[in-house]
KEFIZA-31067 format. One record per residue: residue in three letters; x, y, z of N, C-alpha, C in turn. Coordinates in pm, whole numbers, plus 50000, padded with zeros to 5 digits. Example, Ala and Ser with C-alpha at 12.3 -4.5 7.8 and 13.67 -1.06 7.14 Angstrom:
<sites>
ala513194943150780512304955050780513204967050780
ser512854977550708513674989450714512905000350787
</sites>
This chain:
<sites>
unk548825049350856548045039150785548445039050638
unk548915030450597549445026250431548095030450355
unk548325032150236547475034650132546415022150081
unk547115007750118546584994550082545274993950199
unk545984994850356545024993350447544035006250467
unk544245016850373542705026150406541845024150294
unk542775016350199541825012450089540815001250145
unk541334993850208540654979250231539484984450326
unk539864991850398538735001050519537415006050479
unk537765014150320537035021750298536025014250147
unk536245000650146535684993650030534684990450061
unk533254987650025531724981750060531884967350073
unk531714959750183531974944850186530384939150066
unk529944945050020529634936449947529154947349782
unk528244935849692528584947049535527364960849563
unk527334963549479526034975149424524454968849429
unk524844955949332523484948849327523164939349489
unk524364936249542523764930949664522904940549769
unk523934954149777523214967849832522084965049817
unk521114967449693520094971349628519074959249689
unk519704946049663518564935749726518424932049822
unk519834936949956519464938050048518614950150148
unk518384958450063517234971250093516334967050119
unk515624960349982514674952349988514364943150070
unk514914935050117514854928650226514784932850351
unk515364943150405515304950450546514304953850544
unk513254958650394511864968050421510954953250460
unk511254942350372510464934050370510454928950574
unk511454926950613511664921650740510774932750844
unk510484943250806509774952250913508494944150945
unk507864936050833506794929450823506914913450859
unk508044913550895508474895050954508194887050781
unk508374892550651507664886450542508884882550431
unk509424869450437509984863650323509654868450171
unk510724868850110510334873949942511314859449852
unk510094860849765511204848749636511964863749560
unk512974850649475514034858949397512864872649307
unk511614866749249511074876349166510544884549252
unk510254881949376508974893449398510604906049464
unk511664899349505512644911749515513054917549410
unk513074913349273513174915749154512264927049160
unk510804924649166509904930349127509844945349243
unk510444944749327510774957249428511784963349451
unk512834961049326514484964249318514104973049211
unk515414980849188515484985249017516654981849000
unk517354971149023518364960848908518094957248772
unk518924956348719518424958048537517774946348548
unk518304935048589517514919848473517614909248596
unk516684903748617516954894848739517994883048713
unk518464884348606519824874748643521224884048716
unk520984894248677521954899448794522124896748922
unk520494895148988519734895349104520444882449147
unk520174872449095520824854949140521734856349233
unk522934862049116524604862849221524364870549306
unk524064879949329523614893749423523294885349577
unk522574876249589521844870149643522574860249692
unk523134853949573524104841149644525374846949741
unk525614858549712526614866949767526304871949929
unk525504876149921524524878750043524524870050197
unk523754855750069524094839850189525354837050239
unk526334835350105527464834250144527844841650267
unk527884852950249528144860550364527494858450491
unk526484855550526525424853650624525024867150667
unk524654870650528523824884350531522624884350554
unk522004873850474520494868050423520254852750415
unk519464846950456519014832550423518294825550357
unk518384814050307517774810950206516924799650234
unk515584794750284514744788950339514034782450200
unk513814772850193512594768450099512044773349986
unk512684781749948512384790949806512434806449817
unk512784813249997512844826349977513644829450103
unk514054843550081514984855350090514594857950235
unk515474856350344515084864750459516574868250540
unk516604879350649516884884150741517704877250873
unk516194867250880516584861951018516794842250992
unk517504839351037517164823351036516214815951054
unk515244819651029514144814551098513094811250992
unk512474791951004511934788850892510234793250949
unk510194794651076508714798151133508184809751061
unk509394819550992508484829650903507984828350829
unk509004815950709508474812950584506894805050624
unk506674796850714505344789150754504824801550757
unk504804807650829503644820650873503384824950792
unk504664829350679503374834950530503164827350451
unk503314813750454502394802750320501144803450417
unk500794804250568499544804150583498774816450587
unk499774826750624498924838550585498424843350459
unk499284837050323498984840650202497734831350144
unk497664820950183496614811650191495404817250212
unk495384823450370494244828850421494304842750325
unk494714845250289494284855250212493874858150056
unk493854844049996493094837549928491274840049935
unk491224832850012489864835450133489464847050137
unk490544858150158489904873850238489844878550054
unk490684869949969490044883149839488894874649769
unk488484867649791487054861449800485884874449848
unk486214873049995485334886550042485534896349994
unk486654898649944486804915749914486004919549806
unk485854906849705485324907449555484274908149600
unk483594903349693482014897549699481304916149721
unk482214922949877481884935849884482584942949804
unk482984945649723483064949149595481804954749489
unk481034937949520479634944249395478944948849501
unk479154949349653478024959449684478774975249683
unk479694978049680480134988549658479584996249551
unk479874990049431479834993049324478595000949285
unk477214997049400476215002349400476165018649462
unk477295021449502476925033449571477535045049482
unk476365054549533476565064149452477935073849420
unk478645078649317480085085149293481095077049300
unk480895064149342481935054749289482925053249122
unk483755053949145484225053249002485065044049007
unk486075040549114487115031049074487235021749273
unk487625008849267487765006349428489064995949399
unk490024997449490490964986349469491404984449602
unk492334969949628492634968349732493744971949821
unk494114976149926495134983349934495584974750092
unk496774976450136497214972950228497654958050237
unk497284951350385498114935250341497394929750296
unk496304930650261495364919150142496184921449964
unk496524931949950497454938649831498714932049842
unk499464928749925500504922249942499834907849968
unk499244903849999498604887850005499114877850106
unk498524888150210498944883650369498064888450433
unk497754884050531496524883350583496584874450732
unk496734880250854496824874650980495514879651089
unk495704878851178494604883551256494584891251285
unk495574905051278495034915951257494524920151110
unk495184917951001494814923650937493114926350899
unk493344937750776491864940750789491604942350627
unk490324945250549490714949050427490294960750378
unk491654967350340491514981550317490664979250153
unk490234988350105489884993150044490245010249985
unk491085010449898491345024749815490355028149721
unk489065040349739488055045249623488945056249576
unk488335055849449488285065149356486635071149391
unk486085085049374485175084649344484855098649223
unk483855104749216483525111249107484035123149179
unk484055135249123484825149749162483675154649231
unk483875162049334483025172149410482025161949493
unk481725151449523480765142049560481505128649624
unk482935133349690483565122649755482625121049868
unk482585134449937482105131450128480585127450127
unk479915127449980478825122449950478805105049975
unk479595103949836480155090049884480295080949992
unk481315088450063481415083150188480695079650294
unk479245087450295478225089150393477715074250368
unk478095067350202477015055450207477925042550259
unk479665045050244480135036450325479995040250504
unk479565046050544479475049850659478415044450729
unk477215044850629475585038350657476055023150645
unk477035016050549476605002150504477494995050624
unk478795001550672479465004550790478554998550957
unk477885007050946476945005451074475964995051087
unk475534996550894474254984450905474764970850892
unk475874971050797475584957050749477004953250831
unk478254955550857479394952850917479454956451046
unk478404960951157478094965051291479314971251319
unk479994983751251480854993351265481754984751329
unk482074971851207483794966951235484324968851107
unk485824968251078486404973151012487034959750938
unk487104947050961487684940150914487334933550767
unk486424936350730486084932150607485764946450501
unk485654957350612485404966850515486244982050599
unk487214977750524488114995150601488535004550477
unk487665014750484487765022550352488105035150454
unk489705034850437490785047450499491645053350415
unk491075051250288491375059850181490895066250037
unk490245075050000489165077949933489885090849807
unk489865087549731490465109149636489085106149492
unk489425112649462488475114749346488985115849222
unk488785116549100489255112448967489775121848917
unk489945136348949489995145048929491605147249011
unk491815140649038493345143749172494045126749175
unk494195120949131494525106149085496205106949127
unk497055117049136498125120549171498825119249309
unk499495110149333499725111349510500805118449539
unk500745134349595501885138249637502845133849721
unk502305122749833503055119049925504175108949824
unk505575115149798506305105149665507325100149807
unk507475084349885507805082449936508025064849872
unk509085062049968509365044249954508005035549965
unk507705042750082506355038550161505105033850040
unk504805050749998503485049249955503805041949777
unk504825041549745504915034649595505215019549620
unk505555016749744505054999249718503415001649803
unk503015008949855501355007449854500655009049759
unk501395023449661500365019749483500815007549378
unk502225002849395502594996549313501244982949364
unk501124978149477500764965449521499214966549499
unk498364980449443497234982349477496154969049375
unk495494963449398494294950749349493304957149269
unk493144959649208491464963249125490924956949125
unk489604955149176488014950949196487364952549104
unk487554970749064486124975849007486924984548949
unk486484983348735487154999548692488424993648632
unk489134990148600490144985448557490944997448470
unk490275003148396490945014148285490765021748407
unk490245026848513490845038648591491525034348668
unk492045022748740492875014848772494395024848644
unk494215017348540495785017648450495735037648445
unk495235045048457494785057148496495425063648571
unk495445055348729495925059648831496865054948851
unk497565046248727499035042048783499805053848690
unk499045054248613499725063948518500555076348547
unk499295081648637499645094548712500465091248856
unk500805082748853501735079748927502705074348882
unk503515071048798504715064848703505745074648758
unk505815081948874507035081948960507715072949038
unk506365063749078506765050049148507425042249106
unk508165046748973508835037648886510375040348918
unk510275054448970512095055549033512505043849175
unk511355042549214511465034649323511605018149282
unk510365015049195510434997749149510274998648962
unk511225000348893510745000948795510194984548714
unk510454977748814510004961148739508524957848791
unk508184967348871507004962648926505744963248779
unk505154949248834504154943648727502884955948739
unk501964961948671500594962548692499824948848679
unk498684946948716497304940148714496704938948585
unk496614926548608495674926848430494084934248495
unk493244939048411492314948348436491554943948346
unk491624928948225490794928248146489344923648193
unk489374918048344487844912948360487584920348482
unk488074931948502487964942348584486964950948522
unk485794949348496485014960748407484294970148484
unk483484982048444483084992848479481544992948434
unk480524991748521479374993348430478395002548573
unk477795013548534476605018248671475605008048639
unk475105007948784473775001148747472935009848824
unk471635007148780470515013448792470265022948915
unk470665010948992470375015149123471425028949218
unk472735024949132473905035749138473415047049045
unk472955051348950472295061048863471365070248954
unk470605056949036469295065749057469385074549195
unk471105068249278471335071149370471875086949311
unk473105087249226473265097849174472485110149132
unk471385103349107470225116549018470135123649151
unk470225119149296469235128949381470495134049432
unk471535136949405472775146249441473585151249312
unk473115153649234473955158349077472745172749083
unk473155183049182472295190449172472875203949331
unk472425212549299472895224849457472875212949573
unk471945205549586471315203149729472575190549736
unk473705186949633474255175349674475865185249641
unk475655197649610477095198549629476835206049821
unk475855210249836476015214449992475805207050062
unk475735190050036475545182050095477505175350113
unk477955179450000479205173149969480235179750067
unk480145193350071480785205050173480265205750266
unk478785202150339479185201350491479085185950546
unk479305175050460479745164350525481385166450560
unk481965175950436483115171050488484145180450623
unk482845193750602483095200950762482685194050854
unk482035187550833481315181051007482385173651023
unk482745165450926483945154750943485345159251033
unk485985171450963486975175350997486685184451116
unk485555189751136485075188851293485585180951419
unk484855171551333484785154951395486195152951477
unk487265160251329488875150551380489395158151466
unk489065169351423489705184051529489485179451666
unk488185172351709488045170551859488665156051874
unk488855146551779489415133351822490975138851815
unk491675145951763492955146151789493495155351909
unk492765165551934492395171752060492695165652216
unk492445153352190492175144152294493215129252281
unk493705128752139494835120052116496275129352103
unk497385118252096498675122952088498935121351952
unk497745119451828497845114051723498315130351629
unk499425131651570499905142951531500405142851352
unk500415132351319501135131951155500305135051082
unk500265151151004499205150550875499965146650778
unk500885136750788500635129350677499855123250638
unk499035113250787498545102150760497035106950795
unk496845123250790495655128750823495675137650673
unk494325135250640494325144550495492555143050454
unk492095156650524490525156650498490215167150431
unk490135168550280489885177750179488885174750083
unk488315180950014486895183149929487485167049808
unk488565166349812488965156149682490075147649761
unk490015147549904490825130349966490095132350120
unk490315118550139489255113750239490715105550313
unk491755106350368492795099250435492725098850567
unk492785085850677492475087850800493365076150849
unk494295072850848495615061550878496145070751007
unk495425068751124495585074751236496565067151344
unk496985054351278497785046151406499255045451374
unk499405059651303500855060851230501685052551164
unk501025041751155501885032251008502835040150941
unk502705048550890503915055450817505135058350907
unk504895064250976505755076451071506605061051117
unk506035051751213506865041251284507755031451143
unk506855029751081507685020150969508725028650907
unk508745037450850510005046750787511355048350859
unk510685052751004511935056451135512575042051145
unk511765033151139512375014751183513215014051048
unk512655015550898513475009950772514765022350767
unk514625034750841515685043850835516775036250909
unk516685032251032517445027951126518225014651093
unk517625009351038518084992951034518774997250877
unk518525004050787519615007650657520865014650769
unk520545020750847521895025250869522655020150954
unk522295009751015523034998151063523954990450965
unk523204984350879524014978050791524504986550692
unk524754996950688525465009850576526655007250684
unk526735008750800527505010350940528264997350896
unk527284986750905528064970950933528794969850776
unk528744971650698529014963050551529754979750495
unk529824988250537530345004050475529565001950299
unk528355011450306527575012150176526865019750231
unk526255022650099525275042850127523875033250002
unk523135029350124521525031150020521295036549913
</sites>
C-alpha cells in the first residue's frame, strides 16, 4: 500500500467541527428530536456559532444530516420536525401547570429551591411524558419534605405522576452532582426554575463542570423567579425544627429504603445509579433512563467513528 493510499484511508471524512455537531445530533436523535443551528450551538463546545454554519453545511452535503424547515436531523423525515412543533406547543400548556403546582409546593415545609427537570426542561412534551420536578430542600429535613409531596401525591393527584413527578430531591447543603456524565449535564444544563432563582444560579454554580461538556449553554433568567416563605410554610416548619423532626427525618428515610430493598428484591431493577436514598438525596429513576440511553448514544458514536473514521 503506497504512502498516498494509507494516507487517504486513515483521514476523517469529515472536519473536527462537523465531528462535534454531529455528536450532538446522534444524542439528540435517541429522542426522535430535531435541533436549530443555536440550540446545537448551545450543546456543542465549538468556539462561535459561525463556525457551526459550515460544519453543518458540510454534514448535508454529505448526507450525513438533514436540513428540514429550520432544523438539524438524522433521519429524512419531516414527520419529526411536525412532532416537535406539536410537542413543544403542548408543552407550553404543561409549563402553565407546572407554575400553577409550583405555588402549591412552595407551601411545603423545607422547600428551598424546585425546578423543572426532564422533557418539560427540554420543551417537549408527548403522551408519555410527565413533569418532573427537581427540589432543593433545607439540610437534615429532606425525607421530611417529602412525606408532604407524598400526602399531596395521594390527595390531590390520586397517586398519578403526570403533573407531579418529584424523582429527584438533595438538599442545599450537597448542591453538587457527582454523577459528572454527558447525560446528567444536559439534564442540569436544561433545568427551569419555578421557585428560588438565586439558589437556582447556586446550583449551577456548583456544578460549572457541566461546562466541559456545553460551555455555550445559556442559564435562566431568575429575575422573577423569587423566594419568599409564607406563613403557612413557617408554621409547617416550626413543628419539625426540633429532636422530634430530626427523628422524624431519619426514620422516614429508613422506612423508605426499606421500602426499596423489597421493591428491588422482586424487580430486575439493578442501577444505583439511578437509585440513591440518603439523609441529603432522594433519587428514584427506576426505569433505567440512564443505563439504556448511554449504551444506545455509545453505540451509534461508534458506528459513525466506524463509518466517517473519527474518535468523539
Amino acid at each position: 500500500m503506497s504512502l498516498a493510499v494509507a494516507y487517504l484511508k486513515s483521514r476523517p471524512l469529515v472536519s473536527a467541527d462537523a465531528a462535534i455537531a454531529l455528536k450532538v445530533l446522534i444524542y439528540s436523535d435517541i429522542f426522535s428530536y430535531p435541533l436549530t443551528l443555536t440550540e446545537i450551538f448551545e450543546r456543542s463546545d465549538i468556539d462561535a456559532i459561525e463556525s457551526l454554519k459550515p460544519a453543518l453545511c458540510e454534514l448535508v452535503r454529505g448526507g450525513y444530516v438533514y436540513f428540514i424547515n429550520g432544523f438539524y436531523l438524522l433521519r429524512n423525515d419531516k414527520n419529526l420536525v411536525e412532532q416537535r412543533l406539536i410537542a413543544n406547543k403542548k408543552a407550553k400548556k404543561y409549563l402553565r401547570i407546572a407554575k400553577w403546582v409550583t405555588a402549591l409546593i412552595k407551601h411545603f415545609p423545607f422547600v428551598r429551591g424546585v425546578m423543572l427537570s426532564g422533557s418539560i426542561s427540554k420543551n417537549y412534551i408527548d403522551k408519555q411524558s410527565d413533569i418532573d420536578y427537581f427540589i432543593i430542600t433545607a439540610p437534615n429535613r429532606l425525607w421530611v419534605c417529602r412525606l408532604f409531596f407524598i400526602i399531596c401525591q395521594k390527595l390531590l393527584f390520586f397517586n398519578r405522576c403526570k403533573f407531579f413527578c418529584y424523582n429527584y430531591m438533595i438538599d442545599e447543603q450537597h448542591l453538587a452532582i457527582q454523577h459528572r456524565t454527558y447525560y446528567s449535564a444536559i439534564e442540569i444544563v436544561t433545568l427551569i426554575p419555578t421557585y428560588n432563582g438565586k439558589i437556582y444560579r447556586i446550583f449551577q454554580r456548583y456544578n460549572d463542570w457541566t461546562k466541559q461538556y456545553f460551555p455555550n449553554a445559556n442559564q435562566h433568567t431568575t429575575q422573577y423567579v423569587p423566594y419568599t416563605q409564607s406563613i403557612l410554610q413557617q408554621t409547617f416548619e416550626a413543628l419539625f425544627n426540633n429532636k422530634f423532626g430530626e427523628w422524624a427525618d431519619k426514620k422516614l428515610m429508613l422506612l423508605t429504603q426499606k421500602n426499596w430493598r423489597k421493591k428491588m428484591a422482586k424487580s430486575k431493577f439493578t442501577n444505583a445509579n439511578e437509585l440513591e436514598l440518603k439523609r441529603f438525596t432522594a433519587k428514584a429513576h427506576t426505569q433505567n433512563h440512564y443505563g439504556s440511553i448511554m449504551s444506545l448514544f455509545t453505540s451509534r458514536m461508534q458506528q459513525y467513528e466506524s463509518l466517517l473514521n473519527i474518535k468523539f
